[in-house]
N, CA, C and O atoms as a Maestro MAE file, in Angstrom:
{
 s_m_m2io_version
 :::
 2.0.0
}

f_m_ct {
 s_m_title
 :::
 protein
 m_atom[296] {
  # First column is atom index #
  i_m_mmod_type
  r_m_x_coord
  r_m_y_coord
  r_m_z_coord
  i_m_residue_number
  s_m_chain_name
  s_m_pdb_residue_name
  s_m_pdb_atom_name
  i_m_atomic_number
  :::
  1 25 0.848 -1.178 0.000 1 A "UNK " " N  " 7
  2 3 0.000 0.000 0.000 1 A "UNK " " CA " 6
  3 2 0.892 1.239 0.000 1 A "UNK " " C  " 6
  4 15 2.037 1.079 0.424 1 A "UNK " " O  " 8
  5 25 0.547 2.384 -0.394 2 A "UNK " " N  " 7
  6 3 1.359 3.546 -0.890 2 A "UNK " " CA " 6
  7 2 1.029 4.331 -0.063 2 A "UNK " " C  " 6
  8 15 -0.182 4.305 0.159 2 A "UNK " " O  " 8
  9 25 1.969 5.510 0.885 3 A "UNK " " N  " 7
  10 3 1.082 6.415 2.074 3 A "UNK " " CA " 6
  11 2 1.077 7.237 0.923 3 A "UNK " " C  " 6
  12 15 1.848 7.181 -0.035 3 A "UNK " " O  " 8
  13 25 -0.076 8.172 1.158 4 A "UNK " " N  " 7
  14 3 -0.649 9.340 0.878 4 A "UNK " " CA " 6
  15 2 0.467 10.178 0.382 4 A "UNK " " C  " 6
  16 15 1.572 9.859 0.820 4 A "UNK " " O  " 8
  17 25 0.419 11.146 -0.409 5 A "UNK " " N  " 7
  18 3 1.571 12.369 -0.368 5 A "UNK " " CA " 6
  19 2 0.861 13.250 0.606 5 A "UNK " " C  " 6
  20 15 -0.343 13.312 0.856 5 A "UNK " " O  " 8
  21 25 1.925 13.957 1.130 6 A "UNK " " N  " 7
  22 3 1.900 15.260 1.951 6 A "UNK " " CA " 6
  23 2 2.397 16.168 1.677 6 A "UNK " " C  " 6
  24 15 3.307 16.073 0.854 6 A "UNK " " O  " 8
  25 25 2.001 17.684 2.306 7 A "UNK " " N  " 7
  26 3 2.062 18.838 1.997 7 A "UNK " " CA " 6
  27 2 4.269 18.672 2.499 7 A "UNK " " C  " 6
  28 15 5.159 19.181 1.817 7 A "UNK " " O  " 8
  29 25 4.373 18.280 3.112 8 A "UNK " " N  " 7
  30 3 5.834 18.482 3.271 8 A "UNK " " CA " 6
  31 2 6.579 17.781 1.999 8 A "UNK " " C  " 6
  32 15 7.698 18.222 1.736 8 A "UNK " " O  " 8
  33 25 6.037 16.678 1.146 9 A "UNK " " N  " 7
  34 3 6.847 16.101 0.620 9 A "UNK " " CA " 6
  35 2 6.707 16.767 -1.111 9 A "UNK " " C  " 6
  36 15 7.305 16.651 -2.181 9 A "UNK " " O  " 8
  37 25 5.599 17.453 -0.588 10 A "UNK " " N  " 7
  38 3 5.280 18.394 -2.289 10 A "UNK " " CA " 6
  39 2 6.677 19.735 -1.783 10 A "UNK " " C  " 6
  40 15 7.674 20.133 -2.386 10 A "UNK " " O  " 8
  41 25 6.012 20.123 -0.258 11 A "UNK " " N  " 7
  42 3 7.457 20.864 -0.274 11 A "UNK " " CA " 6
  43 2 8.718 20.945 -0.709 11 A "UNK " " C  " 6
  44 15 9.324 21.860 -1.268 11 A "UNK " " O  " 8
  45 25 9.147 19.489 -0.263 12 A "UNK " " N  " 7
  46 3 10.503 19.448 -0.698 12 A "UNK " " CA " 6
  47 2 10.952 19.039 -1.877 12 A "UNK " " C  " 6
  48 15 12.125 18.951 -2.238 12 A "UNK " " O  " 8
  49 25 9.754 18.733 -2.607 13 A "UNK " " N  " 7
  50 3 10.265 18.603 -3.831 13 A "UNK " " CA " 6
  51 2 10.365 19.319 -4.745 13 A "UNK " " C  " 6
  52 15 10.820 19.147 -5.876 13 A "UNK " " O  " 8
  53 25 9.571 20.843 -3.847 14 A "UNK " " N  " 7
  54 3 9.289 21.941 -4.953 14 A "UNK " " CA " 6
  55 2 10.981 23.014 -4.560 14 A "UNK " " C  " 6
  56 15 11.526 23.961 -5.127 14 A "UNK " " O  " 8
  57 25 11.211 22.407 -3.637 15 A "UNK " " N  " 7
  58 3 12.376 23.199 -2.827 15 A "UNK " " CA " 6
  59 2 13.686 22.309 -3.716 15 A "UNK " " C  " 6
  60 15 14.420 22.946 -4.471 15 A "UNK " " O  " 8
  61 25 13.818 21.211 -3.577 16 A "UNK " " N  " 7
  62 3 14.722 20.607 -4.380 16 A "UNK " " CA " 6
  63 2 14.842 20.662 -5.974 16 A "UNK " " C  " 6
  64 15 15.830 20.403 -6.662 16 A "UNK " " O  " 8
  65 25 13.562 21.071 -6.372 17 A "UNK " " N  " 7
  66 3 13.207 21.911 -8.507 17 A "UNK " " CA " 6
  67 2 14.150 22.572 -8.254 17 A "UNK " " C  " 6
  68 15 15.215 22.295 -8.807 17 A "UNK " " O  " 8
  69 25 14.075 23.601 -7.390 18 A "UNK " " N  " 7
  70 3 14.754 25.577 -7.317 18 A "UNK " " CA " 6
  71 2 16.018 24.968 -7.296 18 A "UNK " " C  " 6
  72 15 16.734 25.103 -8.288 18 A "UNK " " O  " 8
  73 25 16.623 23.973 -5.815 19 A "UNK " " N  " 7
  74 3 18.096 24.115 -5.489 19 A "UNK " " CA " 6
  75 2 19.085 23.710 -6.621 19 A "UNK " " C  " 6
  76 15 20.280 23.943 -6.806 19 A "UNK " " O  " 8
  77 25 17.562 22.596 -7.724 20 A "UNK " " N  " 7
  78 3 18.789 21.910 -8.780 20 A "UNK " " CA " 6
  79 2 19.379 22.733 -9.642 20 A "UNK " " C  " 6
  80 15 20.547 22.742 -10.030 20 A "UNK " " O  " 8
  81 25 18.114 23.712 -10.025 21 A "UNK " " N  " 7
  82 3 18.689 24.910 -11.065 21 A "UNK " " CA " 6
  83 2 19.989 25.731 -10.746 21 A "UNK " " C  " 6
  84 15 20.894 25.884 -11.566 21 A "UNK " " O  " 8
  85 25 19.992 26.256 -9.442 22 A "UNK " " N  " 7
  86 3 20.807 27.012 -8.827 22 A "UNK " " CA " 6
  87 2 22.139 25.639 -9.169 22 A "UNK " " C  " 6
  88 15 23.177 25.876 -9.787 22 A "UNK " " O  " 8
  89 25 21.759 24.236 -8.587 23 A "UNK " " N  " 7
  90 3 22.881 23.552 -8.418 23 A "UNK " " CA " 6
  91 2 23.733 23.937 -9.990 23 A "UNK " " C  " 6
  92 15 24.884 24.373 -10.030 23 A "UNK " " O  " 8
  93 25 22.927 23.679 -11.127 24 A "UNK " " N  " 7
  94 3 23.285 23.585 -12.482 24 A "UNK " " CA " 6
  95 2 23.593 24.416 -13.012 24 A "UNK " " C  " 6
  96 15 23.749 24.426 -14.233 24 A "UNK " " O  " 8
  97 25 23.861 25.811 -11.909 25 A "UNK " " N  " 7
  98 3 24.666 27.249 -12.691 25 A "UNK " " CA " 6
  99 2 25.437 27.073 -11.431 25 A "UNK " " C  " 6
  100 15 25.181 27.910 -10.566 25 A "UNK " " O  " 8
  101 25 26.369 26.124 -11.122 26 A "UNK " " N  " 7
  102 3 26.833 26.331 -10.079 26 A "UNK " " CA " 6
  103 2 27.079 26.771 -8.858 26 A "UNK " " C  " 6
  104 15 27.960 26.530 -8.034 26 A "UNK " " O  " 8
  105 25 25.974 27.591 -8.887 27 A "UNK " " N  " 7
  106 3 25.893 27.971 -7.630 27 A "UNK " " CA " 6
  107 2 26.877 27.990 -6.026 27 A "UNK " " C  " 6
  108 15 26.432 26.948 -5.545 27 A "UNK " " O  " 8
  109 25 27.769 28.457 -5.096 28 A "UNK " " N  " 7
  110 3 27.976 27.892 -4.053 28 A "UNK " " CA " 6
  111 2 27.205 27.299 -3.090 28 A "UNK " " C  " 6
  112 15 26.167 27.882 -2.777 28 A "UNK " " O  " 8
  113 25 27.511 26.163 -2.495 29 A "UNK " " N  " 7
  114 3 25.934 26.090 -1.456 29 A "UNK " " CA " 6
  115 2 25.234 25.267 -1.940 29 A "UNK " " C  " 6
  116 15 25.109 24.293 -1.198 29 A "UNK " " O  " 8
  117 25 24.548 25.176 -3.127 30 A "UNK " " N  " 7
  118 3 23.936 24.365 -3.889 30 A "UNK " " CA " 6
  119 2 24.094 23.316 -3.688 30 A "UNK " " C  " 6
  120 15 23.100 22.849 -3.132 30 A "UNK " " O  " 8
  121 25 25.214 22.275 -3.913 31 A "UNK " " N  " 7
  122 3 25.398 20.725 -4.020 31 A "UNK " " CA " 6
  123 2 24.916 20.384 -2.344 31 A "UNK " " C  " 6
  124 15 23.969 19.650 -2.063 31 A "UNK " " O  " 8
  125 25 25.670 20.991 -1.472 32 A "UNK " " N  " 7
  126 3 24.804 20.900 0.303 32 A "UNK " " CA " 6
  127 2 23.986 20.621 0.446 32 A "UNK " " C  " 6
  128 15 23.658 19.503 0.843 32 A "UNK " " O  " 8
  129 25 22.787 22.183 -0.012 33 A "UNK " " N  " 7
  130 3 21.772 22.337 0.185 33 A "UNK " " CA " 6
  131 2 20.588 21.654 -0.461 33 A "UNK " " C  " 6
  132 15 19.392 21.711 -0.173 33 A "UNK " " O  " 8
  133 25 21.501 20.709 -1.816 34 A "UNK " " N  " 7
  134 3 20.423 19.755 -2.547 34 A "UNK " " CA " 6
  135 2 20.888 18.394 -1.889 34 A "UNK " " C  " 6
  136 15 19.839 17.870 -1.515 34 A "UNK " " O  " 8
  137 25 21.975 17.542 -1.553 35 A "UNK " " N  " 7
  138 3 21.929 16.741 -0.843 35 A "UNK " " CA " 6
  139 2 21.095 16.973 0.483 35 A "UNK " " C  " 6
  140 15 20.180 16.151 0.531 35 A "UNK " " O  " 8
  141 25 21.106 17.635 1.334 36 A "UNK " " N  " 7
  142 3 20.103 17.929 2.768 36 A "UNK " " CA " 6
  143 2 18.525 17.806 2.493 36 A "UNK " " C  " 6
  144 15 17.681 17.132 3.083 36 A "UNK " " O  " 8
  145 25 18.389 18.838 1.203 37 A "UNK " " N  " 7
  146 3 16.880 18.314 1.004 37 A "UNK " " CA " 6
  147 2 16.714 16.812 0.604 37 A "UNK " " C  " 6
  148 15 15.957 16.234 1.384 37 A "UNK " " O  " 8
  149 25 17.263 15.927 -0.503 38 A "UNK " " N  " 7
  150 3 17.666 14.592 -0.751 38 A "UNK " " CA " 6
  151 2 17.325 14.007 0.596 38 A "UNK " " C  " 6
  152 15 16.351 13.254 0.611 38 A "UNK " " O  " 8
  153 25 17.942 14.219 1.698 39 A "UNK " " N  " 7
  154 3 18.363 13.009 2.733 39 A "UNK " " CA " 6
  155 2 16.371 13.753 3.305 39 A "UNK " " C  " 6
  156 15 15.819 12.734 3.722 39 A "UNK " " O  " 8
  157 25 15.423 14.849 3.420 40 A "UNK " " N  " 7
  158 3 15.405 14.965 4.434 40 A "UNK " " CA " 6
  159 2 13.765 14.581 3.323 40 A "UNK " " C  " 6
  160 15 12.655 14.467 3.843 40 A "UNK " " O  " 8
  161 25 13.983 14.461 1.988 41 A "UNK " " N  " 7
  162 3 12.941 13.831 1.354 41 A "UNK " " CA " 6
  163 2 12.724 12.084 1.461 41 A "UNK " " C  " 6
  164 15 11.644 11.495 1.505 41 A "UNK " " O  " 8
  165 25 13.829 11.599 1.481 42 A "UNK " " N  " 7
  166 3 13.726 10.198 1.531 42 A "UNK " " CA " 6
  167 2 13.065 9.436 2.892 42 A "UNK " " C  " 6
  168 15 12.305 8.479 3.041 42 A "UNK " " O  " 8
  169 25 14.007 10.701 4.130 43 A "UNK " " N  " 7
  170 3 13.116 10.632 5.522 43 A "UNK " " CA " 6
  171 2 11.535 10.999 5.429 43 A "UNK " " C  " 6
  172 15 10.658 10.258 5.872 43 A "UNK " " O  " 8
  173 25 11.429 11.553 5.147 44 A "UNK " " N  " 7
  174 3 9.712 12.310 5.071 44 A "UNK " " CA " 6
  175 2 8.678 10.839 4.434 44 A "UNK " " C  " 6
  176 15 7.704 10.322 4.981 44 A "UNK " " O  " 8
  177 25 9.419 10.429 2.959 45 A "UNK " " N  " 7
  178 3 8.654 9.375 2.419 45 A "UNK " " CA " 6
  179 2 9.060 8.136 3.401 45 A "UNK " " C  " 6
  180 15 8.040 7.571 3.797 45 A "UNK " " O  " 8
  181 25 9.960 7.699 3.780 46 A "UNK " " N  " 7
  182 3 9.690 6.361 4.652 46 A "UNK " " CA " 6
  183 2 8.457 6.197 5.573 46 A "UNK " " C  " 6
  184 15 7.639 6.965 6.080 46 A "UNK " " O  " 8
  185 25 8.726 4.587 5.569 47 A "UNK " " N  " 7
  186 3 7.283 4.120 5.926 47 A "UNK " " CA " 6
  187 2 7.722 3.911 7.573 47 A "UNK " " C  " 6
  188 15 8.930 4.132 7.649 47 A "UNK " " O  " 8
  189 25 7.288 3.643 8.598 48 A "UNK " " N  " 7
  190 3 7.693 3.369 9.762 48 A "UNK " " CA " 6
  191 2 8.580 2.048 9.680 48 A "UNK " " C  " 6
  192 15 9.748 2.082 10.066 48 A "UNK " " O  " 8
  193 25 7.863 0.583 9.042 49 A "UNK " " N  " 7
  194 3 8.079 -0.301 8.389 49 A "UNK " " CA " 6
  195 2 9.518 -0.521 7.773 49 A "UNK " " C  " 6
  196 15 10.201 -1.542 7.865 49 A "UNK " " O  " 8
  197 25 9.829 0.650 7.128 50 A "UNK " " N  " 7
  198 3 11.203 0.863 6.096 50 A "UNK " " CA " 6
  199 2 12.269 1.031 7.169 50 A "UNK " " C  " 6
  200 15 13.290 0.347 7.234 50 A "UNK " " O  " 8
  201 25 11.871 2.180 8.148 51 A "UNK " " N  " 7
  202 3 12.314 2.954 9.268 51 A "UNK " " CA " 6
  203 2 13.292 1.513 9.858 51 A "UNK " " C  " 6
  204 15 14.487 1.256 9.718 51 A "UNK " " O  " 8
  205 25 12.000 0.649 10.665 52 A "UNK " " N  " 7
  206 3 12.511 -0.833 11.612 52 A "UNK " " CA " 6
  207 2 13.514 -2.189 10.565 52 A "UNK " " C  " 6
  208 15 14.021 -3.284 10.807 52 A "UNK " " O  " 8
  209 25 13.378 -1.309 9.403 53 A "UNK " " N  " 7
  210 3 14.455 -2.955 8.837 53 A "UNK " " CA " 6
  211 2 15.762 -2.149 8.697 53 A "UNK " " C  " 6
  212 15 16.893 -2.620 8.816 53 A "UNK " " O  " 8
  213 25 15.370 -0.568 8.364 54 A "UNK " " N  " 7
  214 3 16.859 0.506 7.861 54 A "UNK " " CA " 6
  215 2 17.580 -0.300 9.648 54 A "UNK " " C  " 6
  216 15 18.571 -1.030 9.676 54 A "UNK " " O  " 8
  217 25 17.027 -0.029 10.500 55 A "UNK " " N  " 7
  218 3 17.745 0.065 12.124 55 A "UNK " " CA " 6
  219 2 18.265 -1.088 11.591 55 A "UNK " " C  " 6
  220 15 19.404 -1.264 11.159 55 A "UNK " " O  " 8
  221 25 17.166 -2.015 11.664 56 A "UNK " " N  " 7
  222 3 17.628 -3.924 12.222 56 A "UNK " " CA " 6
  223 2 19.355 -3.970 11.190 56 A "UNK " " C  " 6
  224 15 20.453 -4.309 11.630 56 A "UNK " " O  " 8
  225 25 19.063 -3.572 9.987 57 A "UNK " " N  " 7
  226 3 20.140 -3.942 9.086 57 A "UNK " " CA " 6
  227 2 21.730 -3.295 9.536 57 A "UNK " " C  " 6
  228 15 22.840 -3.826 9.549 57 A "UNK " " O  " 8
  229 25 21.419 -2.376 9.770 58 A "UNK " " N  " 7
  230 3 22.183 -1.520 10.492 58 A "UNK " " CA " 6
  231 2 22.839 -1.785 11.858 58 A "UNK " " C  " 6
  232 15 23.988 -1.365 11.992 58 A "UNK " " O  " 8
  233 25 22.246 -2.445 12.920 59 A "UNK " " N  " 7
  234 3 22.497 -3.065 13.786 59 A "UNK " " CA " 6
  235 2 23.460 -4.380 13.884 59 A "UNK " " C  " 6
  236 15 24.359 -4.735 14.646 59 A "UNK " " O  " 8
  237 25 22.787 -4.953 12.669 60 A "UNK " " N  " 7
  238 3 23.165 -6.446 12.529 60 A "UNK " " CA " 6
  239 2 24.681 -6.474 11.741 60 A "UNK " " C  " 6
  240 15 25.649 -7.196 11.979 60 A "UNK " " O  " 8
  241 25 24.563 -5.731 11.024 61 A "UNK " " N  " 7
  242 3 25.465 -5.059 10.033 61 A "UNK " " CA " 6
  243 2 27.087 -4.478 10.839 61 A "UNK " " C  " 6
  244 15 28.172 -4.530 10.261 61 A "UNK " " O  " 8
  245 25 26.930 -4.085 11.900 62 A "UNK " " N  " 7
  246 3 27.555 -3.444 13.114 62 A "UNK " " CA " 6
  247 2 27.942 -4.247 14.109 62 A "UNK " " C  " 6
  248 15 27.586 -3.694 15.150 62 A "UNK " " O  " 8
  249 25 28.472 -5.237 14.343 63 A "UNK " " N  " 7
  250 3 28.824 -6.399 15.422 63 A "UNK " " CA " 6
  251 2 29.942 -5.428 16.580 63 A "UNK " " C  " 6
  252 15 30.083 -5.498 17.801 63 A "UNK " " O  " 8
  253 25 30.471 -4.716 15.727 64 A "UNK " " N  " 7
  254 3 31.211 -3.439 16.981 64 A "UNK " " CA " 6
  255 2 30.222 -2.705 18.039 64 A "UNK " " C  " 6
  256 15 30.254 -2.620 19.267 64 A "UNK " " O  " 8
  257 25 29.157 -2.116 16.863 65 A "UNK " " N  " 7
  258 3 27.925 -2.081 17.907 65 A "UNK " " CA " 6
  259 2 27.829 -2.443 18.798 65 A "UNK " " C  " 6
  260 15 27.995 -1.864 19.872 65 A "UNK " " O  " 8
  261 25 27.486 -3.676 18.559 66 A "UNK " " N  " 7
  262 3 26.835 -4.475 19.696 66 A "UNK " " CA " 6
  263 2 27.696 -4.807 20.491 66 A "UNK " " C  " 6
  264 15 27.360 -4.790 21.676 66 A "UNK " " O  " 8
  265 25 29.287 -5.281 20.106 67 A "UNK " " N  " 7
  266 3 29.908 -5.388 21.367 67 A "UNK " " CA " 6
  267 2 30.771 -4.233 22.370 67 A "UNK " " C  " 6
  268 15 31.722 -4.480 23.112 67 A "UNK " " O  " 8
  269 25 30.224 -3.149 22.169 68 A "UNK " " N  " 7
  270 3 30.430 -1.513 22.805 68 A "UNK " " CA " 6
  271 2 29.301 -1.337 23.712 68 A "UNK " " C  " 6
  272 15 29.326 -0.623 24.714 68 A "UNK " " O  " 8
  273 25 28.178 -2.119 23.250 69 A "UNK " " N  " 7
  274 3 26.614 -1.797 23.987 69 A "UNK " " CA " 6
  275 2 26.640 -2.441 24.800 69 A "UNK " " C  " 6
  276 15 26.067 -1.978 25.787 69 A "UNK " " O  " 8
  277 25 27.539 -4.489 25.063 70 A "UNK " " N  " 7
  278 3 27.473 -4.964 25.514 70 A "UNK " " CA " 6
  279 2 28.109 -4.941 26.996 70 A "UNK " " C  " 6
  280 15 27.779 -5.425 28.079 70 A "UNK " " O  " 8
  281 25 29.638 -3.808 26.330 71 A "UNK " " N  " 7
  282 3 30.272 -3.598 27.535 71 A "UNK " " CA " 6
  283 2 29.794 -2.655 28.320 71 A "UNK " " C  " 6
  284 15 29.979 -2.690 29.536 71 A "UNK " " O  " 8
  285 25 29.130 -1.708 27.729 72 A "UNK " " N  " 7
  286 3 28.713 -0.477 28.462 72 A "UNK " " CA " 6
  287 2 27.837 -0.576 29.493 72 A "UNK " " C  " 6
  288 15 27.676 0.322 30.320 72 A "UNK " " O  " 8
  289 25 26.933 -2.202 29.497 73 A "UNK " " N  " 7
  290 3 26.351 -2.857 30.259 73 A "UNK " " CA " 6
  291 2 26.626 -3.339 31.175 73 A "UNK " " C  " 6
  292 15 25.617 -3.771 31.732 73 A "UNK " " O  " 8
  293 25 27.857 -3.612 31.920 74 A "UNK " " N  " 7
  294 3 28.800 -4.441 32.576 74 A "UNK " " CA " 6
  295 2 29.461 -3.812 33.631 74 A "UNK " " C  " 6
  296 15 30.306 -4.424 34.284 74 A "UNK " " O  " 8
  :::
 }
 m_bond[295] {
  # First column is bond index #
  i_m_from
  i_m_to
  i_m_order
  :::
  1 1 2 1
  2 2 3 1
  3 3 4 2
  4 3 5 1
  5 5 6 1
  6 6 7 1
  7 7 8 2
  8 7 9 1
  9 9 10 1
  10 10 11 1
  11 11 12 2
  12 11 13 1
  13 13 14 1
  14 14 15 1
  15 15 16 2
  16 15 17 1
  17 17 18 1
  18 18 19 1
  19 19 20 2
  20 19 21 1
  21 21 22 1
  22 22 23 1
  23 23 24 2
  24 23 25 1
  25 25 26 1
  26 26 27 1
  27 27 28 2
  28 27 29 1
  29 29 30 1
  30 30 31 1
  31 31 32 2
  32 31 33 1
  33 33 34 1
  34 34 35 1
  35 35 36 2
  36 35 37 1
  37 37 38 1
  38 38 39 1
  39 39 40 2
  40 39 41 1
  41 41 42 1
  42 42 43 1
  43 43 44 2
  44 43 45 1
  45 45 46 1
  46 46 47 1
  47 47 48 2
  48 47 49 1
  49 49 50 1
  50 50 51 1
  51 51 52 2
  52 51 53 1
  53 53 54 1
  54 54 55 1
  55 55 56 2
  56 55 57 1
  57 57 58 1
  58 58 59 1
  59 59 60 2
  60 59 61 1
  61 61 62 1
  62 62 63 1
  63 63 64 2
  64 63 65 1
  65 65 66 1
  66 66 67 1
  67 67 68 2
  68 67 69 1
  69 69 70 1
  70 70 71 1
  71 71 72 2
  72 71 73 1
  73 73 74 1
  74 74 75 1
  75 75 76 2
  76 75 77 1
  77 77 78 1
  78 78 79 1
  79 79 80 2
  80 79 81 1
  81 81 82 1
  82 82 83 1
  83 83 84 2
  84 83 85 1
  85 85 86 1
  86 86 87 1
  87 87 88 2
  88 87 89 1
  89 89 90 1
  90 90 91 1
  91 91 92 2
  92 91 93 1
  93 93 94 1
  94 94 95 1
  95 95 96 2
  96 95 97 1
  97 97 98 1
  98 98 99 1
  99 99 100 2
  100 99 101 1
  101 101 102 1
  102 102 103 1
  103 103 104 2
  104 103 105 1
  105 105 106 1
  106 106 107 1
  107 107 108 2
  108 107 109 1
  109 109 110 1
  110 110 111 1
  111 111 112 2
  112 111 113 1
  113 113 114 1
  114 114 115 1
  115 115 116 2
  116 115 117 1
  117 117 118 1
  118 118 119 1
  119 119 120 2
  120 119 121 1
  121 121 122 1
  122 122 123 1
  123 123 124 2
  124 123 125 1
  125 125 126 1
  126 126 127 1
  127 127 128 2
  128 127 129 1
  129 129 130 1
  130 130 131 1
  131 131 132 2
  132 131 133 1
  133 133 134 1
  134 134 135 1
  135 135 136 2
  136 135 137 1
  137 137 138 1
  138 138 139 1
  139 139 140 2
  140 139 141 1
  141 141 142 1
  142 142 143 1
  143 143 144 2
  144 143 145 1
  145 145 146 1
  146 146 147 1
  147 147 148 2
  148 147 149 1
  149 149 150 1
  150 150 151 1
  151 151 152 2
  152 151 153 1
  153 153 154 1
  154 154 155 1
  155 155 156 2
  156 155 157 1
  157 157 158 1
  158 158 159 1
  159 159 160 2
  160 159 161 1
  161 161 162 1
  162 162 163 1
  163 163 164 2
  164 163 165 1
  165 165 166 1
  166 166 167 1
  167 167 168 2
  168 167 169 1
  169 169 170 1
  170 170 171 1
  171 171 172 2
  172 171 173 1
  173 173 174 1
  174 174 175 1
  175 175 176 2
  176 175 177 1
  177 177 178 1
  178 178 179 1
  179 179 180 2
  180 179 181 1
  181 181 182 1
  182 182 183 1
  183 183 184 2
  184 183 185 1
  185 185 186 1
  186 186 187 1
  187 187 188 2
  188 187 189 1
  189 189 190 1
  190 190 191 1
  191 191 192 2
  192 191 193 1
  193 193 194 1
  194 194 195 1
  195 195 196 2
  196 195 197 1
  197 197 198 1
  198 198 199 1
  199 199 200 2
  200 199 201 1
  201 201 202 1
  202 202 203 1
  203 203 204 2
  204 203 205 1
  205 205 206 1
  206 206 207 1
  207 207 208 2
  208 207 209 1
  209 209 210 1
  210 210 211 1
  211 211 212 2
  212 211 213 1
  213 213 214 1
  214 214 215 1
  215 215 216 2
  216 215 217 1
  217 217 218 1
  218 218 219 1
  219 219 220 2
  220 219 221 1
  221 221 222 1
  222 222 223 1
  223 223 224 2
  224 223 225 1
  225 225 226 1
  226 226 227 1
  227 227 228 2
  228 227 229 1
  229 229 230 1
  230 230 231 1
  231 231 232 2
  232 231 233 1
  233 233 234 1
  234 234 235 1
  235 235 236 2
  236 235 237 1
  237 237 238 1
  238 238 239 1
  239 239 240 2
  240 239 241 1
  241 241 242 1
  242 242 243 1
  243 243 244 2
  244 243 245 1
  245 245 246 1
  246 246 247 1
  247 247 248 2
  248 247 249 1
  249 249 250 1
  250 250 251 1
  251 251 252 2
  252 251 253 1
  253 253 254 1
  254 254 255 1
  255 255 256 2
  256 255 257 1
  257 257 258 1
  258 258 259 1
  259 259 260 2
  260 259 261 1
  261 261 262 1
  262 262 263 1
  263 263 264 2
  264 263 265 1
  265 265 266 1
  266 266 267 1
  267 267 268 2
  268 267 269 1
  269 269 270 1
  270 270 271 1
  271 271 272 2
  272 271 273 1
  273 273 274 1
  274 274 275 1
  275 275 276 2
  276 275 277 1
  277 277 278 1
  278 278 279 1
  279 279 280 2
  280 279 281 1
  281 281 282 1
  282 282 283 1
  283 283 284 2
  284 283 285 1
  285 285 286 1
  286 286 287 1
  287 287 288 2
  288 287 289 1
  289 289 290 1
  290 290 291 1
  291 291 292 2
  292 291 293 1
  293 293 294 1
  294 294 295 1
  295 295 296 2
  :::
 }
}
């Protein structure tokens, strides 16, 4: 099932149109300020769902993690 669009994610995509143009006359600032919107669009569209496997993989992925968490326990 597909969530809904939202008024934030029309935002940032209308915010990320502007930054590319600017990016594509080089602009300073630009490449930043279009990666930040990038990271903060992909957050906005995740599902909660997406959210709990990004962690789990990440976790599992990390065995230093876990054995820093383990000591910190001790």
């Amino acid at each position: 099932m597909d969530a809904p669009p939202n008024s934030r994610v029309s935002n940032l995509l209308e915010d990320i149109s502007d930054v590319g143009k600017s990016y594509s006359q080089n602009e300073p600032g630009a490449r930043e300020k279009l990666l930040s919107l990038a990271y903060s669009l992909a957050a906005a569209m995740e599902l909660l769902s997406e959210t709990i496997q990004r962690i789990s993989w990440a976790e599992v992925s990390c065995p230093r993690a876990w054995s820093r968490a383990e000591n910190s326990l001790t």
